[in-house]
C-alpha atoms as one frame of an Amber mdcrd trajectory, in Angstrom:
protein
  -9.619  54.722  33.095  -6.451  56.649  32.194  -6.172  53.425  29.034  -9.953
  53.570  27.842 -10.314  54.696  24.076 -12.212  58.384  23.106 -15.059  56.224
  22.047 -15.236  53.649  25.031 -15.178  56.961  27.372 -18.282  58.157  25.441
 -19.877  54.683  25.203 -19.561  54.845  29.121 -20.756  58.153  29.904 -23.906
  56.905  27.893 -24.230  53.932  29.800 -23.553  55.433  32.956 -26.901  57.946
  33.074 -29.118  54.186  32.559 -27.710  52.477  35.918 -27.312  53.535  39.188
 -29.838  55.357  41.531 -29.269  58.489  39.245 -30.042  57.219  35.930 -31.644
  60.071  34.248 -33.591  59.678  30.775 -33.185  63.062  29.788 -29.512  62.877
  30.138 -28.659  59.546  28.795 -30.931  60.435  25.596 -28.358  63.393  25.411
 -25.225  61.936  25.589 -26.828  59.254  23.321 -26.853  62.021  20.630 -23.400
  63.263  21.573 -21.881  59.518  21.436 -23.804  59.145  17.964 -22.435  62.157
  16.569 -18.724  61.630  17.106 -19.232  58.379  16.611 -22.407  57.695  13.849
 -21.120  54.571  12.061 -22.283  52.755  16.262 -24.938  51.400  15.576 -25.415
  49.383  18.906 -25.276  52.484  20.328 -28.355  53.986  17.938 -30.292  50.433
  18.929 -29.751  51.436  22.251 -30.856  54.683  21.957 -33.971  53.690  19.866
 -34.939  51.345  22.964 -34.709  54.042  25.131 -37.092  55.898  22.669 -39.286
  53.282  22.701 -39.782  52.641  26.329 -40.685  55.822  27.190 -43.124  56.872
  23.924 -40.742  59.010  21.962 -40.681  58.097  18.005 -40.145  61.672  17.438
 -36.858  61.770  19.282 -36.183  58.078  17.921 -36.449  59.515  14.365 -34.138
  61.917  15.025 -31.278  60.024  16.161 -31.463  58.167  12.995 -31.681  60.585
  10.274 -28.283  61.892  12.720 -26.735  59.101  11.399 -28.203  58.227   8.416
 -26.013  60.123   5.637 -22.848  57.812   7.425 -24.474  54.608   6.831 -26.359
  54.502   3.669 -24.934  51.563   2.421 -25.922  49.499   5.814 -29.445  47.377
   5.526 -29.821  47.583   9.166 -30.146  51.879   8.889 -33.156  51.269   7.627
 -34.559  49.240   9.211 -34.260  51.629  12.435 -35.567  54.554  10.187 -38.845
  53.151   9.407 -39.431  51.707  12.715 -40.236  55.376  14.501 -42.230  56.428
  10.884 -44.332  53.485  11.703 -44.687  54.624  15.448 -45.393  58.308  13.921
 -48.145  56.680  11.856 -45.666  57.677   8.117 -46.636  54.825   6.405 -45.481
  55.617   3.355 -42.294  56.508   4.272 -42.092  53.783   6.468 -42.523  51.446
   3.619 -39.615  52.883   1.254 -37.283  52.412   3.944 -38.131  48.833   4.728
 -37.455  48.411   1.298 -34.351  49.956   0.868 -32.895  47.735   3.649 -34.311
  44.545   1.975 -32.841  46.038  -1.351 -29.443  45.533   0.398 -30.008  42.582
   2.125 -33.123  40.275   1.810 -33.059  38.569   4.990 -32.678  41.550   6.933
 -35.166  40.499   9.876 -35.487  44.354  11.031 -36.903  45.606   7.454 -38.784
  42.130   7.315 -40.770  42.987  10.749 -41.051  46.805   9.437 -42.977  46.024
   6.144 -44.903  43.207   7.823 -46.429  46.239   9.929 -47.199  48.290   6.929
 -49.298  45.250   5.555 -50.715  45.113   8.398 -51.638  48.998   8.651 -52.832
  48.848   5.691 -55.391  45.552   6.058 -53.383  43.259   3.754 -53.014  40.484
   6.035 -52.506  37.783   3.227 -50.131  39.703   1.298 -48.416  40.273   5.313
 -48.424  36.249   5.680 -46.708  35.086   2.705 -44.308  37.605   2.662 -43.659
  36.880   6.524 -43.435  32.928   5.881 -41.372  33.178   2.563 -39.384  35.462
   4.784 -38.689  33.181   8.104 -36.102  30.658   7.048 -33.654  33.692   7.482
 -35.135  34.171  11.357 -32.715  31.313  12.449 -30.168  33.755  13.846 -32.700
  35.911  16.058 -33.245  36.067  19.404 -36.239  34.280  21.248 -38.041  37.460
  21.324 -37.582  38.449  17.754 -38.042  35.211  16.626 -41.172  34.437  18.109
 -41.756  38.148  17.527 -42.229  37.798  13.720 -44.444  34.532  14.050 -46.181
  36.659  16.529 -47.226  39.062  13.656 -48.154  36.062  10.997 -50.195  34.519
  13.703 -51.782  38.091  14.283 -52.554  38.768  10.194 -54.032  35.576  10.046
 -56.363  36.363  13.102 -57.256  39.559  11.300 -57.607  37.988   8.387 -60.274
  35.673   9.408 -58.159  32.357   8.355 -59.517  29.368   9.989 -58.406  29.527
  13.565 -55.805  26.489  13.395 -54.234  28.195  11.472 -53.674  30.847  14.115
 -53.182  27.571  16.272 -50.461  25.999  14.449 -48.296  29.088  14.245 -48.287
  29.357  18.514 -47.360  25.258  18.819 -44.874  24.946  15.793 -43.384  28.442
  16.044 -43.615  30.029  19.154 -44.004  27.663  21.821 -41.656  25.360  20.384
 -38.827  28.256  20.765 -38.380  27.015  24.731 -36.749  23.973  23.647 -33.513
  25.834  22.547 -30.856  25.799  25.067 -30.416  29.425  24.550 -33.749  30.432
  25.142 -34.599  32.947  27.415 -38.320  32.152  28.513 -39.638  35.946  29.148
 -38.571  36.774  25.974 -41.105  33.926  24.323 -43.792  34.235  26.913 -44.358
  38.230  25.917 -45.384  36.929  22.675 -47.181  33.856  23.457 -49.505  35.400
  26.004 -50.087  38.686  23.584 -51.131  36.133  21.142 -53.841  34.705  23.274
 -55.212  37.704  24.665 -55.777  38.342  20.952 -57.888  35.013  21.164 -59.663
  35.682  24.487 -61.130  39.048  23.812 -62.272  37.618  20.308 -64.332  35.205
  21.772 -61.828  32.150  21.295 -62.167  31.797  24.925 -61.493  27.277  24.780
 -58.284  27.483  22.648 -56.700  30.155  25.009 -57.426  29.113  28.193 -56.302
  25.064  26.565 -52.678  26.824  26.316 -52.622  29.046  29.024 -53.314  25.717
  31.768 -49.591  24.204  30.625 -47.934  27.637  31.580 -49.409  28.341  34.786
 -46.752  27.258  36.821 -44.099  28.928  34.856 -46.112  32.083  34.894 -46.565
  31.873  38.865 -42.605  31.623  39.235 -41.262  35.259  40.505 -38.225  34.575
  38.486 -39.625  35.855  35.457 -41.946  38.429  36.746 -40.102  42.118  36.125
 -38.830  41.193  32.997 -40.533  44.113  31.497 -44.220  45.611  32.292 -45.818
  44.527  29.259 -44.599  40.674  30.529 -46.203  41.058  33.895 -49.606  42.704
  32.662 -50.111  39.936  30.350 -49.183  37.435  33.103 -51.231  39.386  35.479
 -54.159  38.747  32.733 -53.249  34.950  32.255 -53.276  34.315  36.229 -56.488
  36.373  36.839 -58.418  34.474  33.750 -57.134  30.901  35.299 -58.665  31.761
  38.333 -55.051  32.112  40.010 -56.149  34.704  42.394 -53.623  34.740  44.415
 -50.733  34.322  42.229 -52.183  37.267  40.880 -52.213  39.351  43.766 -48.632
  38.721  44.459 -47.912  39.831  41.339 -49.949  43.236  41.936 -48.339  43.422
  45.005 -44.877  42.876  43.748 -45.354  45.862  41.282 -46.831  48.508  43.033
 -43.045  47.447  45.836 -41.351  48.760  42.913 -43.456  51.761  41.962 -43.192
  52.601  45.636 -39.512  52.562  46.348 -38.876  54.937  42.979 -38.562  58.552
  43.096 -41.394  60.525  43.344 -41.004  61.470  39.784 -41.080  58.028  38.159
 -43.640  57.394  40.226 -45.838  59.242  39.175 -44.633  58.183  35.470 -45.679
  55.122  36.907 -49.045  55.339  37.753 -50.760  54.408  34.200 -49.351  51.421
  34.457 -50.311  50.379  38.114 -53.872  51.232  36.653 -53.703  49.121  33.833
 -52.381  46.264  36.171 -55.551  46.454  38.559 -57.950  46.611  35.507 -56.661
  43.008  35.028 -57.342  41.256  38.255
């Protein structure tokens, strides 16, 4: 302890209020804005604290730590990037849009700004304009993660849905771009399957009932293996979803079971956080 650098001290007292049976939101989102202030040129830390904005609904507070930081990093593509992703979530498209741009200004392939302005075509209904800037855009996706790679197809599969292209082409982008993500050795399954299945629940409630349920019979075993369930609760809704439309009942009901456990053995606070989403995972069996 007595060796640890000023910033490494800060970096753990952040950390610290996220772990641990007294991880407190309220208190890491502070010392998230004192770590960012001595220290605003972090931006892991800022990603970090975004997340945290983001998993519990708080663009407003997510804005803020950004424009924090913002006069320190102007001449960083990634700022920006972070800065329109909570005006997006606070419905500023406009804004939104000029600060996508201003990252891509500095660097082109910066996948952040790339996702952002896909969202702004989207807002704004221009789903072919939102393809062939997304497609011209993905040779530079290479160096993303599973989830933000299969993330971005996500959203070109998604604009051509809404779009009314034919539905192969919808089709293609799940079998050549997603799905095809698992054969990387550095793949972490969860992070693909999030997108997959949100893709076709997409296709199920529009009435493409055959093409989802054709894709969803090669995952049900995967999806019935515990060892991906609790990834996150979007994950385990949409598997809870995928098992229940399969007719997996009772894969299903473990999986219900399994998640209210959790909700259970949390404090009576987050438990009651909680409760939207043990609603929302009934609705699906």
């Amino acid at each position: 302890k007595g060796k640890a650098t000023e910033y490494e001290r800060a970096v753990f007292r952040a950390l610290s209020a996220l772990v641990g049976e007294d991880r407190d939101t309220e208190v890491a989102v502070d010392r998230h804005f004192e770590l960012l202030k001595e220290f605003p040129r972090d931006l892991m830390s800022l990603k970090r604290a975004q997340l945290l904005c983001f998993y519990v609904g708080r663009p407003d507070t997510s804005l803020k730590f950004v424009q924090q930081v913002l006069p320190e990093n102007q001449d960083r593509n990634y700022i920006y990037g972070m800065l329109a992703f909570p005006l997006l979530e606070l419905g500023r498209m406009d804004e939104a849009e000029i600060a996508a741009r201003k990252g891509l200004a500095i660097n082109k392939n910066d996948f952040w700004s790339q996702h952002n302005m896909c969202h702004v075509f989207q807002q704004e209904c221009r789903f072919r304009e939102a393809t062939e800037f997304m497609e011209s855009c993905s040779p530079s996706w290479t160096s993303c993660s599973s989830f933000m790679f299969t993330h971005n197809w996500w959203h070109v599969a998604v604009c051509y849905l809404e779009g009314e292209a034919p539905i192969r082409k919808v089709m293609e982008v799940y079998d050549q771009n997603i799905m095809k993500e698992l054969d990387r050795s550095d793949c972490e399954p969860a992070e693909v399957y999030v997108n997959a299945l949100g893709l076709l629940l997409r296709l199920y409630v529009r009435g493409e009932i055959g093409p989802a349920k054709e894709r969803l019979t090669p995952l049900l075993d995967e999806l019935k293996n515990e060892s991906i369930w609790h990834a996150e609760w979007l994950l385990d809704l949409l598997i809870l979803w995928a098992l229940s439309s399969m007719n997996e009942v009772k894969a299903a009901e473990n999986l219900l079971d399994s998640l209210q456990s959790r909700v259970s053995s949390m404090d009576m606070k987050r438990q009651q956080v909680m409760q939207k989403a043990i609603q929302a995972s009934r609705c699906c069996l």
